[in-house]
C-alpha positions, 0 to 999 in steps of 0.5 A: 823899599825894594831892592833897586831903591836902596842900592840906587847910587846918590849923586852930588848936585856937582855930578848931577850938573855936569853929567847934564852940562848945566851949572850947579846953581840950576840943579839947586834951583831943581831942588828948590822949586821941587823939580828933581827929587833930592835926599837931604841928610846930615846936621841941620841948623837950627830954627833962626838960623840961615838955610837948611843945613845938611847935604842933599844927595839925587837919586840917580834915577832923576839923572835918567829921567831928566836925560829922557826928557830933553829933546 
């Protein structure tokens, strides 16, 4: 991992949606459909039980890439 990689920020889906005026729910839909690279860490839950569980931070080089793909 290069020295960029690690001191790059990690932002919040909140930070990511409203630097881009969009909601919260499109960035989640990013992350879901694997559109926008994301970290997940904390406690995950357990097999059976509802979502994923942890927090999911975005690299702030995706805040760049996708401000230099619209139009």
């Amino acid at each position: 991992m290069s020295q960029s990689e690690r001191s790059q920020r990690l932002l919040t889906a909140a930070e990511v949606a409203a630097e881009l005026r969009v909601s919260t729910s499109t960035v989640y839909a990013w992350v879901s459909s694997g559109d926008i690279e994301f970290v997940r860490f904390g406690r995950q839950r357990r097999k059976g039980q509802r979502g994923r569980g942890g927090a999911i931070r975005i690299p702030s080089s995706e805040l760049t890439r996708r401000t230099n793909e619209r139009p």
